[in-house]
py3Dmol code that shows the C-alpha trace and the ligand (Angstrom):
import py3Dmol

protein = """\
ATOM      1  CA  UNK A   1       0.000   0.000   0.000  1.00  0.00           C
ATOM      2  CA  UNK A   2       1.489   3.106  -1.579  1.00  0.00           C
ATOM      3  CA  UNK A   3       0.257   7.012  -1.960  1.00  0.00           C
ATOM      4  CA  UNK A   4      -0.405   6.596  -5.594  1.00  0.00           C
ATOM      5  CA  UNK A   5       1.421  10.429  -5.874  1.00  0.00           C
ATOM      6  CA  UNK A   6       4.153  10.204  -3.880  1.00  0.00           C
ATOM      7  CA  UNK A   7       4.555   6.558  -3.445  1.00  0.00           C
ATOM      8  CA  UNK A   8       5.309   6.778   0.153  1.00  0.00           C
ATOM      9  CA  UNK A   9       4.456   3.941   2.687  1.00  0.00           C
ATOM     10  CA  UNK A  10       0.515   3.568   3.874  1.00  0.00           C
ATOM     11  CA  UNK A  11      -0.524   1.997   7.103  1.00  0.00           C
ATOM     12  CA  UNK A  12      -3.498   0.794   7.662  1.00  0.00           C
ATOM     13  CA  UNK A  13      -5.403   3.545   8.965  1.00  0.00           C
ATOM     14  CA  UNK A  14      -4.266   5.629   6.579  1.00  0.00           C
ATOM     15  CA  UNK A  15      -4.918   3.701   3.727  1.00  0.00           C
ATOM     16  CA  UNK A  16      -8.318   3.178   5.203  1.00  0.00           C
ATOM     17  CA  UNK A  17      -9.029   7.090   5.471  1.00  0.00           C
ATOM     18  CA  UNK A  18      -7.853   7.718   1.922  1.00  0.00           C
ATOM     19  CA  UNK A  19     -10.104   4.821   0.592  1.00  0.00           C
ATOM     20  CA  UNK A  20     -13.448   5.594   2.258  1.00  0.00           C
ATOM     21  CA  UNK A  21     -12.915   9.308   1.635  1.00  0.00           C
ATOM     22  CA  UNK A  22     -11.602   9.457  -2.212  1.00  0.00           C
ATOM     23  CA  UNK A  23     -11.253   5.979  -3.108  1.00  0.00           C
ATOM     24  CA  UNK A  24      -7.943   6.289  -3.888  1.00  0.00           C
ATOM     25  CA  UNK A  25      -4.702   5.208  -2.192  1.00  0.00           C
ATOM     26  CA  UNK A  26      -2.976   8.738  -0.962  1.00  0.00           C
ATOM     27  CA  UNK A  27      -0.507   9.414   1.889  1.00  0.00           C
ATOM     28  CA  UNK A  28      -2.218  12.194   4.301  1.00  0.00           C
ATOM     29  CA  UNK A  29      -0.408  14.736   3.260  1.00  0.00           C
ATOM     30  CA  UNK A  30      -2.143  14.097  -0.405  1.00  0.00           C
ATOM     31  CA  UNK A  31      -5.309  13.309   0.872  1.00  0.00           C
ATOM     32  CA  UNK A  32      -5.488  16.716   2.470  1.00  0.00           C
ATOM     33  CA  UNK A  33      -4.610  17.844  -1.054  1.00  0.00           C
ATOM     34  CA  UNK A  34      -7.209  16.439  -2.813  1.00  0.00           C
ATOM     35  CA  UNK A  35      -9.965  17.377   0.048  1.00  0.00           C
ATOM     36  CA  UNK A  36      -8.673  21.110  -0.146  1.00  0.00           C
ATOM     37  CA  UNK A  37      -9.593  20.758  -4.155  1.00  0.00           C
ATOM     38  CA  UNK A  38     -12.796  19.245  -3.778  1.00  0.00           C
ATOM     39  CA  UNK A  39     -13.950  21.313  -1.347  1.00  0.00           C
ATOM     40  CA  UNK A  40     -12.574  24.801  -3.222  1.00  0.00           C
ATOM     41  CA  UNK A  41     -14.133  23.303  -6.126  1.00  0.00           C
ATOM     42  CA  UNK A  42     -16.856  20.989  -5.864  1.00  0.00           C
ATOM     43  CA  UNK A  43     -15.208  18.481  -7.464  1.00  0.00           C
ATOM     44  CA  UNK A  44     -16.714  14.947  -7.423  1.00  0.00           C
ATOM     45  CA  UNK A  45     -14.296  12.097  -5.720  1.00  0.00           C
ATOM     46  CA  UNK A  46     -14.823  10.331  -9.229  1.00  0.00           C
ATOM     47  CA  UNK A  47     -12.511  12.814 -10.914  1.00  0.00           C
ATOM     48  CA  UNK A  48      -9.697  11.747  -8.393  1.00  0.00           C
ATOM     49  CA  UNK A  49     -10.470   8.418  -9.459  1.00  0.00           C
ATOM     50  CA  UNK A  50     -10.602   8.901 -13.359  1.00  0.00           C
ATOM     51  CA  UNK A  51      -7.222  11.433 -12.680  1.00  0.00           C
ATOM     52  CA  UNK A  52      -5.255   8.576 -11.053  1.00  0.00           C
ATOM     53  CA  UNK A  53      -6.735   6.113 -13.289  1.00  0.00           C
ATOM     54  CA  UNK A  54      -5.549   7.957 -16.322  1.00  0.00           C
ATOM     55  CA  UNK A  55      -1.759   8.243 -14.568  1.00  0.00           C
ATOM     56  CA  UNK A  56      -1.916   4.924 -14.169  1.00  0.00           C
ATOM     57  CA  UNK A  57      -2.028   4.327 -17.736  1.00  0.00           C
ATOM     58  CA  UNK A  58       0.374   7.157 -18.862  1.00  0.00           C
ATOM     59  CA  UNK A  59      -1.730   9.703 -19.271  1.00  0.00           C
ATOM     60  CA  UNK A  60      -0.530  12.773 -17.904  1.00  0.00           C
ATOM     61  CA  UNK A  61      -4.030  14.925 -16.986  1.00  0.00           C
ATOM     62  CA  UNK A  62      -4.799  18.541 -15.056  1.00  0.00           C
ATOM     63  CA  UNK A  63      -7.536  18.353 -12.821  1.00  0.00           C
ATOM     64  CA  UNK A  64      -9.884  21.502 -12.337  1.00  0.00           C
ATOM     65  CA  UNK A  65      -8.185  23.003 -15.086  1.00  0.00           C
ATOM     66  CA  UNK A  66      -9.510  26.682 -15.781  1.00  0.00           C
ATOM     67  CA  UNK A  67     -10.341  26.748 -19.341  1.00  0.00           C
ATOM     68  CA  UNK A  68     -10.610  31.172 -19.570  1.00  0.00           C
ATOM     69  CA  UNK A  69     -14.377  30.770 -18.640  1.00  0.00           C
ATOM     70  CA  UNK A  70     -15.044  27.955 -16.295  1.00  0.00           C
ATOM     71  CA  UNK A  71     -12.819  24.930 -14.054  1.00  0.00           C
ATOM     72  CA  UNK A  72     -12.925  22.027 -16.347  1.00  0.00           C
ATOM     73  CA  UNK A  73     -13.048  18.344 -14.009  1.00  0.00           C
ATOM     74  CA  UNK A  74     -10.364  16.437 -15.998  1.00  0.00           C
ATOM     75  CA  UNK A  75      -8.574  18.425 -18.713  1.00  0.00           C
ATOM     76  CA  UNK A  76      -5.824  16.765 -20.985  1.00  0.00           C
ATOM     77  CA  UNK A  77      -4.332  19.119 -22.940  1.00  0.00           C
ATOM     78  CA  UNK A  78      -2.312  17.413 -25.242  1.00  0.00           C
ATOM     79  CA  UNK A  79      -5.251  16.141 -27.120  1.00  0.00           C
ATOM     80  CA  UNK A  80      -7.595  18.866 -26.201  1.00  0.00           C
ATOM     81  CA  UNK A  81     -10.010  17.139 -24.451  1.00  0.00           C
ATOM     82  CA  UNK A  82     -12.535  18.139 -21.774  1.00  0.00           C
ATOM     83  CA  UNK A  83     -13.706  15.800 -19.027  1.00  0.00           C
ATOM     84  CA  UNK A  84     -16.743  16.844 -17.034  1.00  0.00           C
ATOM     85  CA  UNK A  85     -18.128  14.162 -14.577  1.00  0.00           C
ATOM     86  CA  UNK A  86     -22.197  14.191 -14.553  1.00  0.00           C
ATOM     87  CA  UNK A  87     -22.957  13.546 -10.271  1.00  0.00           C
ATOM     88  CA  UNK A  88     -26.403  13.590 -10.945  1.00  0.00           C
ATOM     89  CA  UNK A  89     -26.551  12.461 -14.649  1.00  0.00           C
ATOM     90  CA  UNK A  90     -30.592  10.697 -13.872  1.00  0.00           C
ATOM     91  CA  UNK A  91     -31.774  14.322 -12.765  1.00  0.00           C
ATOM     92  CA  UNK A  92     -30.667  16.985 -15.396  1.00  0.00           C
ATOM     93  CA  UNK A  93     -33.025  19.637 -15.977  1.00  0.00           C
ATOM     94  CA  UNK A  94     -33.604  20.748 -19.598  1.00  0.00           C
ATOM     95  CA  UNK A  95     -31.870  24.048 -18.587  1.00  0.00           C
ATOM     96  CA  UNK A  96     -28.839  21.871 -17.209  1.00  0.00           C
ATOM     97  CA  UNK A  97     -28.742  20.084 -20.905  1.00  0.00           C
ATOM     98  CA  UNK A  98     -28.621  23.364 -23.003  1.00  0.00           C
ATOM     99  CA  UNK A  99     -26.249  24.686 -20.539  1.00  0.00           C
ATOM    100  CA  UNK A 100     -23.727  21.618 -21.199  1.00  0.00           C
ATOM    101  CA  UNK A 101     -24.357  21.673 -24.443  1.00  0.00           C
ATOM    102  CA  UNK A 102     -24.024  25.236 -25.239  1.00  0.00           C
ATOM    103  CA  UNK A 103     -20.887  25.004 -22.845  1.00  0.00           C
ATOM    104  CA  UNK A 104     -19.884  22.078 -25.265  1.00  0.00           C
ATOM    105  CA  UNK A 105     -20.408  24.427 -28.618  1.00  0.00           C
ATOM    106  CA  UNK A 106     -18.066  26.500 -27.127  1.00  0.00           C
ATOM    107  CA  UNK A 107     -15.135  24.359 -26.530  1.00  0.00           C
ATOM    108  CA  UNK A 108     -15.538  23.076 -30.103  1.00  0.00           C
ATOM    109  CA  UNK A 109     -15.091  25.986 -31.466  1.00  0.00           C
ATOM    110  CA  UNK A 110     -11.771  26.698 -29.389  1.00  0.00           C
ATOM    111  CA  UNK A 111     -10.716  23.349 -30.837  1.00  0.00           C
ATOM    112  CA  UNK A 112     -11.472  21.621 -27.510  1.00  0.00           C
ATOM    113  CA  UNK A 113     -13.552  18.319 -27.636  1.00  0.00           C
ATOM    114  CA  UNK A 114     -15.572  17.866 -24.179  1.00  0.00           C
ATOM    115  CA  UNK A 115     -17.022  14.338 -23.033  1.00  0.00           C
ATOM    116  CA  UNK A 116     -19.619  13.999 -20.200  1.00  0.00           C
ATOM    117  CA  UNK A 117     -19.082  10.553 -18.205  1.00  0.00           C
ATOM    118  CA  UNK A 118     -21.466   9.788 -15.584  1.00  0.00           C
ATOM    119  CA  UNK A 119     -19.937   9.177 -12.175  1.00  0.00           C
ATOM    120  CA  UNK A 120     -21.688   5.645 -11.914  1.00  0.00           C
ATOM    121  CA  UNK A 121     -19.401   4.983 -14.427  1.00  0.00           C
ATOM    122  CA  UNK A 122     -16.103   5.348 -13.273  1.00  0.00           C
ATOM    123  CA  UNK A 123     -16.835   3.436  -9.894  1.00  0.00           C
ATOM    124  CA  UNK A 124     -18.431   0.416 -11.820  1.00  0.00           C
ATOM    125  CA  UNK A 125     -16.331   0.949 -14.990  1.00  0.00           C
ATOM    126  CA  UNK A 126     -12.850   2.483 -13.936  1.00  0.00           C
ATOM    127  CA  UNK A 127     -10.496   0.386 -16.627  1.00  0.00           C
ATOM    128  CA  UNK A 128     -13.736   0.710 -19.695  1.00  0.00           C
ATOM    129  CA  UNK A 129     -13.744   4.189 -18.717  1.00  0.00           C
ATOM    130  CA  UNK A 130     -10.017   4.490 -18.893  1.00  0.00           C
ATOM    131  CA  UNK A 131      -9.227   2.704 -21.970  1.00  0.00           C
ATOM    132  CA  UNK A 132     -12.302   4.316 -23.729  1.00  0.00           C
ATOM    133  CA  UNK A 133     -10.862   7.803 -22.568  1.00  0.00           C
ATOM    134  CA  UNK A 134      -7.170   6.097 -24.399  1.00  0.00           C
ATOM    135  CA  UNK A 135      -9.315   5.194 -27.447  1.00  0.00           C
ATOM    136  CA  UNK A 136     -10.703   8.986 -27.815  1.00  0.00           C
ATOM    137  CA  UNK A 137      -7.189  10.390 -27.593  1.00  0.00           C
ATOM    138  CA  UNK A 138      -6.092   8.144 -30.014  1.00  0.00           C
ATOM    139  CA  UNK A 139      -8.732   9.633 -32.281  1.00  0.00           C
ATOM    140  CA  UNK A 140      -8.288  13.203 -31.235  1.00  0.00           C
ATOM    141  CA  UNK A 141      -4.020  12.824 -32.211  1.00  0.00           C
ATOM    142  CA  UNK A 142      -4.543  11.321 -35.210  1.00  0.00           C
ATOM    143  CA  UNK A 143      -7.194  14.363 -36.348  1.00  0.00           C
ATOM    144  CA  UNK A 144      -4.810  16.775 -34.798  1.00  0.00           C
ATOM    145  CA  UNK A 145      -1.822  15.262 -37.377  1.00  0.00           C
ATOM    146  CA  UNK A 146      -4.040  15.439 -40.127  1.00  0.00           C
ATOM    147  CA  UNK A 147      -4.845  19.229 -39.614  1.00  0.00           C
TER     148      UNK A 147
END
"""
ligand_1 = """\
1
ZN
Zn 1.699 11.103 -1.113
"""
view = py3Dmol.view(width=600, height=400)
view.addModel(protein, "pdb")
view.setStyle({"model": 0}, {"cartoon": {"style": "trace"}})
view.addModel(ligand_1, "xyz")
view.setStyle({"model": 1}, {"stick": {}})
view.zoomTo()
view.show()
């Protein structure tokens, strides 16, 4: 049991705090990182997830990443891509859905793509999400090339 950051040792009750509160295996000092962000944020424990997740496989990823306009979840800039996470993705209000997608429009036409990925899925679907995220960069680098 290693701080997935700084890959110091965890004990047990460390390890323990980091998992019930984020999910993710973090040394204190991290963990009070991460809490600092989600609570200057809002950001939803599933972006610490997909953000480790995505480090885990090599991709390098800036979370709450201020865009000019707004604080992006998950932003990886290499490709240009936007990840939001949806917390409440059974309960959007039509105003919610023009406001994403109108939020979307925008990014397109700074040559940003944005996905939406509903939080279910990264606890139920971490390494789909992850390799689906891979699969979308892949895309994204070979359209960049050919531009
Ligand atoms: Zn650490």
């Amino acid at each position: 049991m290693t701080c997935v950051e700084c890959n110091k040792q965890l004990d047990y009750s460390d390890h323990k705090a980091s998992m019930d509160a984020l999910g993710v295996e973090l040394c204190p000092a991290h963990q009070r990182r991460m809490i600092k962000l989600i609570e200057s944020h809002n950001t939803p424990k599933e972006a610490i997830q997909l953000y480790y997740g995505l480090k885990e496989a090599g991709v390098t990823a800036m979370l709450e990443w201020w865009d000019g306009s707004k604080s992006i979840d998950i932003a990886i800039s290499r490709v240009k891509l936007n990840i939001e996470i949806d917390v409440e993705y059974n309960m959007i209000t039509h105003e919610q859905a023009i406001h994403d997608l109108e939020e979307a429009m925008h990014s397109f036409k700074n040559g940003f793509t944005t996905i939406r990925i509903p939080h279910v899925l990264i606890k139920y679907y971490l390494k789909e999400t992850v390799n689906n995220i891979l699969g979308i960069m892949e895309g994204l680098r070979t359209h960049i090339k050919a531009i």
